[in-house]
N, C-alpha and C positions, 0 to 999 in steps of 0.2 A: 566697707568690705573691699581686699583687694585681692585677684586672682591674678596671678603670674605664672605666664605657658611661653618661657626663655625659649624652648625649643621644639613648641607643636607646629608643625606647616596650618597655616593658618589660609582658607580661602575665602569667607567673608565677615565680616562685623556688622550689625544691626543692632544700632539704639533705639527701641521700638515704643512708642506710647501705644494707646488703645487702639488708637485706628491710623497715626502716620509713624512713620520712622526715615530714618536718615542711614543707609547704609552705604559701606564699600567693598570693591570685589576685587580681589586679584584679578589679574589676566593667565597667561600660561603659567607663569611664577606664583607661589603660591607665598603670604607671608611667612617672616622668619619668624616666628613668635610674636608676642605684644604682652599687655598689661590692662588688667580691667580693673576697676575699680565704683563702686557708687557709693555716696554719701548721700544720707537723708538731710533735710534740710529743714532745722526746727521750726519757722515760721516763717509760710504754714508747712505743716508737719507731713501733710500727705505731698509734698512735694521730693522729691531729689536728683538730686546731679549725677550726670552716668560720662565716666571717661575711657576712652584706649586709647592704647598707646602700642604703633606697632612697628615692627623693624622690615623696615624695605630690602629684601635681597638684592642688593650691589656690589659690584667691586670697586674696593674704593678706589681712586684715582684715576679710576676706566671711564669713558664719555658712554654711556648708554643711556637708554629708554625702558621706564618700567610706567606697562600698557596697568590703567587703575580704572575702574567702573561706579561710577556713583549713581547712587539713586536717593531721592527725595521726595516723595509722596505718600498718597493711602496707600491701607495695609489693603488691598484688594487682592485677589487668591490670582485671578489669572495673570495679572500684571509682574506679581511676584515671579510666580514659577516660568512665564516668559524668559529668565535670564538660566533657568536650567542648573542651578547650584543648588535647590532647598532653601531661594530666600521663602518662599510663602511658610515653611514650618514657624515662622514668628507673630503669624497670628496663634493666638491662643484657644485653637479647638479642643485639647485636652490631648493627653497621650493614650498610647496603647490602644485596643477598640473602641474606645469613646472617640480619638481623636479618629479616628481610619472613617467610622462611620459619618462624622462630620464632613469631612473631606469627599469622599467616594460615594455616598447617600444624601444625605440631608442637604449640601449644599447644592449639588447639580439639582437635585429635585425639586428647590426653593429658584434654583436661576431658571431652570424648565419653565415652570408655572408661570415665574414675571416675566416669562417673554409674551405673553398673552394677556396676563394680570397688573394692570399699572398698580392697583394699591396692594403696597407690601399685606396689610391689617388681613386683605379678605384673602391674601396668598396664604398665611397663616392657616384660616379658616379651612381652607381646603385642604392643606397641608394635615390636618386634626384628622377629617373628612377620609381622607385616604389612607392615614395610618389607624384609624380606628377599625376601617372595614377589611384592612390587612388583619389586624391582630382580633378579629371579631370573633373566628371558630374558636380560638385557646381563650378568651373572653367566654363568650358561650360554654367551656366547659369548667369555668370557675363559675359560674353564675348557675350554671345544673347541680356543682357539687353543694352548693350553699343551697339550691332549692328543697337536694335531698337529707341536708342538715336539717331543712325548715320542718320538713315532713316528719321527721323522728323527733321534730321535740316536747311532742307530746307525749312521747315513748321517754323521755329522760327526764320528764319533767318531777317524775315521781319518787327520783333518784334523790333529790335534795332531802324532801320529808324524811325518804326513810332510812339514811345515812346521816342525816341532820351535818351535823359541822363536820364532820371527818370528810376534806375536801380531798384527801388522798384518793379514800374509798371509791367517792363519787368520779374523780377523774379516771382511774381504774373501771371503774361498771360504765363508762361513758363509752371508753375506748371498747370495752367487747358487745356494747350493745350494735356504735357501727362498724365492727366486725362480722358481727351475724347478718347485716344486713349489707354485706360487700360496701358500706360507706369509707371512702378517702378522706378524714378531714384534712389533709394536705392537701387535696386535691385542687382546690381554687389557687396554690401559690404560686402554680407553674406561671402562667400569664402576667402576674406582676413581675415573678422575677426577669421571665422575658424582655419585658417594658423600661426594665432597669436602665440599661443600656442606652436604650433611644433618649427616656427620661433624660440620663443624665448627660448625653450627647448636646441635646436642646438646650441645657444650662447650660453650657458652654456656648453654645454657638449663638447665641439672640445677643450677650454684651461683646462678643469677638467680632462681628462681622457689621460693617462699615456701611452694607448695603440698609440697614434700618437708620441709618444715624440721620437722624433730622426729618426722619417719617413718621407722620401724622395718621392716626385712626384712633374714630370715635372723638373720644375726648383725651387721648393721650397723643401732645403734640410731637413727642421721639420716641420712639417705640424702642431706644439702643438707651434709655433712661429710664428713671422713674416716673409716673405719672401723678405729682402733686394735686392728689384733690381736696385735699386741706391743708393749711400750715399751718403748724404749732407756733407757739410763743416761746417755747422748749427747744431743747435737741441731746436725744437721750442716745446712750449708747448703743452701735447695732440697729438702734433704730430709728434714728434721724428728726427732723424737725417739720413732719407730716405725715401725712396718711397717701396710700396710694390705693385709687378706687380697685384698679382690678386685682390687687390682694387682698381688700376687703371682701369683695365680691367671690375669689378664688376661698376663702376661708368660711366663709355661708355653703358656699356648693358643698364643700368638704364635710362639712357638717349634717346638713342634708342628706348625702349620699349615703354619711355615715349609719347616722339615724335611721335611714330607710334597709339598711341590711342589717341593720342588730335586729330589727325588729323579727328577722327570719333564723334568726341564728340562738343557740342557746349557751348562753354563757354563763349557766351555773358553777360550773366546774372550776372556771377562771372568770370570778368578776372583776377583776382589778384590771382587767384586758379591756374592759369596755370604756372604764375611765382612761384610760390610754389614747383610745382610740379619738377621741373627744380633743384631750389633750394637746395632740399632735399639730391638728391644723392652729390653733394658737401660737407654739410656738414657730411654726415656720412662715408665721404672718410678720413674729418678730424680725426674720431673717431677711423674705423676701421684701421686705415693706420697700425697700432701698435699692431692690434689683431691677434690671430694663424691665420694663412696659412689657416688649416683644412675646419675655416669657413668662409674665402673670397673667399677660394676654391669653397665651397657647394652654397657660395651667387652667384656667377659670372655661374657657368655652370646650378644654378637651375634660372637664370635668361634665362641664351638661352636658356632653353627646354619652358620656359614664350612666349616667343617670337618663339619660335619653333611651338607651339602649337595653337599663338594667329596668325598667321598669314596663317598655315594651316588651321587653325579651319575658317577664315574670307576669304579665300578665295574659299576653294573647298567642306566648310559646308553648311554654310549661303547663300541665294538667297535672293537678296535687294528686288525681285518683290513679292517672295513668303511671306518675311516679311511685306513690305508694302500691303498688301491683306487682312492678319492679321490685321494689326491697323488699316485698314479701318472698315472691322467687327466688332471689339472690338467699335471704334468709332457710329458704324449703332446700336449696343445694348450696349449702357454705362452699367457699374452696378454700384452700389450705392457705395455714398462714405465709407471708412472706418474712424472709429474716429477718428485713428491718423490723417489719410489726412484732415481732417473738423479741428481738431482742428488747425493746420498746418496754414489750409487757413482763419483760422478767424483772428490767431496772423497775418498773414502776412499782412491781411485786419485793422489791428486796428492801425498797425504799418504806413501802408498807410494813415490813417487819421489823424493820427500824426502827421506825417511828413506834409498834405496839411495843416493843421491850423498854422501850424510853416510857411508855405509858398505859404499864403491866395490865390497870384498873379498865382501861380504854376498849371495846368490842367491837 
């Protein structure tokens, strides 16, 4: 690939690997344009070659001095932004609010703690610790709405028999049974979707940041790598030529966690939802098998404090009686529907008549 900016004012260039790079800076002069270019390099293939080429603002045949800044080391955050031009945006925290939160949150908050904490591992730990018991209340209310799912599913259980396969029907009499009973089944997604964010902030930041590289904990001797707990004789696409213990480990908890809230939920309506949910940590064991340590690390221990929390929270918070008491009330004084739910149940209603003119015989 080659990119040519003949006439952008150019102020720095940075060839950047994972954690060093090689950059240069104008001084007051900014360059006169330049020329980029990289070629991959077939063997080995994950290798390539990165060139510029840039035009020095001179006159020609004048004697002067053009003031140029080089740098050569790690991609280290505060070293970077020392020179005050936006060299540190070449580490790769992500863009938009993924990267902002990286930069502005996660990272001060992971340098805070190691000024106290020599090992990165149990910085991590605490790291989980304290974001868990931030995001605990909006936890706590996706863990209440699933409780009061648990509580009607004996209420819906009776739906299946007597609608038998007409899985329309039954998703239909699903949604106004928790209607009468003021139930949200959205109610639990708000807190994931919150988590999204930080979630995918941490992917980024555990293979971008230079401060894990060549750090040891537990049994993973770089936590900025994979941690090889077995080698294959193989090496399969995507998924490399071993096992990594704390994705094996992260994909067990997943499973677990799983299994222990289907158990309270009732998914007659939509079973093909449960095989899904199964499904899922499989494949992103393919993906992560290959990723730092750092963050199968943070995914597997912030999965047990999940499960730490969901099952202390379900067993010694929650009272099944004092909740079904509640939905009985809520049921004794309905309140009016919201639009979204009315529009909800009309598409679910049109789609219902659909289907019976398709299948005149059908009741």
């Amino acid at each position: 690939d080659l990119i040519e900016e003949p006439e952008k004012k150019i102020e720095w260039v940075s060839h950047a690997h994972q954690f060093f790079n090689t950059s240069i800076m104008s001084g007051e002069t900014p360059f006169d344009g330049g020329s980029f270019s990289t070629e991959m390099i077939e063997d080995p293939d994950e290798l390539k070659t990165i060139g510029s080429q840039l035009n020095i603002p001179y006159n020609n045949g004048a004697a002067e001095s053009i003031a140029m800044t080089m740098y050569i080391g790690p991609n280290e955050y505060e070293n970077l932004d020392s020179y005050g031009v936006g060299l540190e945006t070449i580490i790769p925290y992500g863009r938009s609010i993924f990267g902002d939160i990286n930069r502005v949150v996660i990272r001060p908050s992971f340098n805070f703690l190691s000024k106290f904490i020599s090992s990165k591992g149990l910085v991590i730990l605490i790291l989980i610790f304290i974001i868990k018991m931030l995001l605990y209340p909006l936890y706590y209310k996706m863990l209440y709405s699933q409780a009061k799912m648990g509580v009607l599913k004996p209420e819906l259980a009776h739906l299946k028999t007597k609608f038998k396969d007409d899985a329309q029907k039954i998703q239909m009499e699903t949604m106004k049974v928790y209607r009468e009973y003021g139930v949200n089944p959205m109610g639990g997604c708000l807190p994931m979707i919150i988590q999204i964010p930080i979630w995918y902030a941490l992917f980024r930041f555990f293979p971008a940041s230079i401060t894990f590289r060549q750090e040891a904990f537990l049994w993973a001797n770089d936590l900025s790598s994979y941690d090889a707990f077995i080698s294959l004789p193989f090496t399969l696409p995507m998924f490399g030529a071993h096992l990594s213990l704390f994705t094996i480990l992260w994909a067990i908890s997943q499973v677990v966690y799983t299994y222990y809230n289907m158990k309270h939920m009732d998914m007659s309506a939509n079973p093909a939802m449960k095989y899904v949910q199964y499904l899922m940590p499989l494949m992103f064991f393919v993906y992560f098998n290959t990723y730092a340590s750092g963050l199968t690390c943070y995914m597997f221990f912030s999965q047990l404090m999940n499960i730490l929390q969901t099952v202390i929270t379900k067993k010694y918070v929650f009272n099944d009686e004092k909740i079904k008491s509640e939905l009985d009330l809520n049921k004794a004084n309905p309140k009016k529907k919201g639009k979204f739910q009315q529009r909800l149940e009309d598409a679910m209603k049109q789609q219902q008549l659909q289907q019976n003119k398709k299948n005149p015989k059908k009741k």
